[in-house]
N, C-alpha and C positions, 0 to 999 in steps of 0.2 A: 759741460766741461767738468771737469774733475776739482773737487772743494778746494780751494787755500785759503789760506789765511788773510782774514778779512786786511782791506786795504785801513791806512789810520785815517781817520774821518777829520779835511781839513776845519777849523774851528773858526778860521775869519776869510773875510772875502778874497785878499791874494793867495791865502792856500785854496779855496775853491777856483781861483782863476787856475793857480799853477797845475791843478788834478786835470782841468779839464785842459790845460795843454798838453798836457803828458797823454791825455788819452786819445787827442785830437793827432797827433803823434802819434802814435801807433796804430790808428786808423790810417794813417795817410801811409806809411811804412809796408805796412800788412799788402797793404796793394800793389805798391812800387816794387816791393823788394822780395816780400813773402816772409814768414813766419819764420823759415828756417835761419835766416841771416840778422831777425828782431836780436839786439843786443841790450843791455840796458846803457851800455856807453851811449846806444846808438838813438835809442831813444830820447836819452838828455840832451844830446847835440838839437836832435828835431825839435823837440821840445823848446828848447833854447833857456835851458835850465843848468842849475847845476847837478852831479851826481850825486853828491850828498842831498840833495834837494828831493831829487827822486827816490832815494831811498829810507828816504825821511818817509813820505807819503805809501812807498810800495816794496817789498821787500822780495821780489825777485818776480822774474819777465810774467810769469803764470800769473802774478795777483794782478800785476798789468792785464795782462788778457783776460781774465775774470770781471776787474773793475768794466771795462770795454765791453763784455757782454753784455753784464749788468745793465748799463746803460743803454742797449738797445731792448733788453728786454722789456724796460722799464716804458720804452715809448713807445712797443708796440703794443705792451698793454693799457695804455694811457689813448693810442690808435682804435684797439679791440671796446675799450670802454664807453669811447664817444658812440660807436657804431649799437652800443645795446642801448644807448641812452634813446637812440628812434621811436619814435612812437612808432604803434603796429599800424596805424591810417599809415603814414609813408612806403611802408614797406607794400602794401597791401596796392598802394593809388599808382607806385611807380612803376615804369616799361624798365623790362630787363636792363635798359642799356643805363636807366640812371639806377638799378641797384646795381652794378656792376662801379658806376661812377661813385656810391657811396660806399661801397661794401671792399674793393677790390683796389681802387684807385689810392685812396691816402696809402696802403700796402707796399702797393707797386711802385710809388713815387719813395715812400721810405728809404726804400732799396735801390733803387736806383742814385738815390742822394747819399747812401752809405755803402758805395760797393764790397767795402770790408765784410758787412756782414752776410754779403755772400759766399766768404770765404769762412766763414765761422761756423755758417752753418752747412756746411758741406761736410758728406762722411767722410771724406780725405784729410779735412783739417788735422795737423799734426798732433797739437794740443789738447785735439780730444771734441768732436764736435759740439756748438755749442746748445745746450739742452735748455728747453721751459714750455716744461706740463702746463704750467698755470696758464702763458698764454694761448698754447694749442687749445685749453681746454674754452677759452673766453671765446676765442673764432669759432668752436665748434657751437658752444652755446650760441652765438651771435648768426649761425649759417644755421640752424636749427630751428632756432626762433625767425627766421625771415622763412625758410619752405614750410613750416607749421601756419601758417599766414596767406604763402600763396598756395600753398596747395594741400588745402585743407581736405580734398579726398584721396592724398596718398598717405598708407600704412603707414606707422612707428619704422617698423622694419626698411619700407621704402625708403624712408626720409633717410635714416640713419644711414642708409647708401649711399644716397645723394651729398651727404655731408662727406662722407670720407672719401666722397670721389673729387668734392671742390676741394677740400685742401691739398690732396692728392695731385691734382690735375698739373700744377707750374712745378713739378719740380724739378721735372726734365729739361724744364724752360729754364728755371733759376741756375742748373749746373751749364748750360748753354751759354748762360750772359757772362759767364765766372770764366768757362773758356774762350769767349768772344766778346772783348773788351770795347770795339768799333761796332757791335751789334747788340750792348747791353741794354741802352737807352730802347732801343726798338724791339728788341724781348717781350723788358721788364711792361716799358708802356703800352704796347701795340699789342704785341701776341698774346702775353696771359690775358690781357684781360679780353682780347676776341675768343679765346681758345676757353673761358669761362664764361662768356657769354653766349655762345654754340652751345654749349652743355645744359645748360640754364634755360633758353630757349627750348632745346629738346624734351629735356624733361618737363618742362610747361605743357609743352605740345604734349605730350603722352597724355596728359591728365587733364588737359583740357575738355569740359562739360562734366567731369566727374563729380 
């Protein structure tokens, strides 16, 4: 997403209650209605706030959708962080299907609980797709350090394949759920992670006895 200016940081507990309506609001919006029609009238109403209230805390609809980002960014690297906290015996002891259930699943369920940020991060989004290096970079470390683990005789060069082909792999799946609102739950939960588990399998098998 493109920089604005930072949201005002609320200082006691009903301005944090009121931020997170506001934002919980335009998550719920974002979906319903779409980005093009996000108003800040309209957001106050949802919110159930006043207008001056909301723009006491945000100063036009983008710091709204900034703040909104922000906030997913912040739990999927809070997501990305538990998953490097693994010891290497787990990663090392477990069948593909429970790295899949520890590595892929809190992801998948994230998304599935915030469909907004399916729309955020799509290259279509109006406002500017939404962008974080920091967490791609924590997944790639965290899917790095899991095939350095199991598959200690495939190359630097291999591995680093295998990493950019799992993050790669849902994403065709993610614009799928974005356009297929009756078939998102069954995407996000079912497909990526069978369709990451295939893959992960595969390249087991490649390298298996090596």
């Amino acid at each position: 997403m493109l920089p604005a200016k930072n949201p005002r940081s609320p200082k006691q507990p009903r301005g944090h209650q009121r931020v997170t309506a506001i934002l919980d609001a335009c998550a719920r919006l974002l979906v319903s209605q779409g980005v093009a029609s996000l108003t800040m009238h309209g957001l106050a109403r949802e919110a159930g706030t006043s207008i001056g209230s909301l723009y006491h805390f945000f100063s036009d609809k983008q710091n709204v959708l900034d703040a909104l980002g922000q906030r997913h960014i912040d739990a999927i690297e809070h997501i990305s962080a538990n998953l490097l906290a693994i010891d290497p015996a787990t990663w090392i002891e477990s069948s593909s299907q429970g790295v899949i259930e520890r590595m892929i699943m809190p992801i998948m369920e994230y998304l599935e609980t915030h469909p907004d940020l399916l729309q955020m991060i799509s290259p279509a989004f109006a406002p500017g797709q939404l962008q974080a290096p920091q967490v791609r970079e924590r997944l790639q470390d965290t899917y790095a350090r899991m095939l350095a683990l199991r598959l200690p005789g495939a190359s630097a060069e291999q591995r680093e394949t295998y990493v950019t082909a799992l993050l790669g792999l849902p994403i065709g799946l993610f614009q799928a759920a974005l356009e297929n609102s009756q078939l998102k739950s069954i995407l996000l939960l079912q497909e990526v992670p069978r369709a990451i588990k295939a893959y992960l399998d595969a390249i087991e098998h490649l390298h298996a006895g090596h």
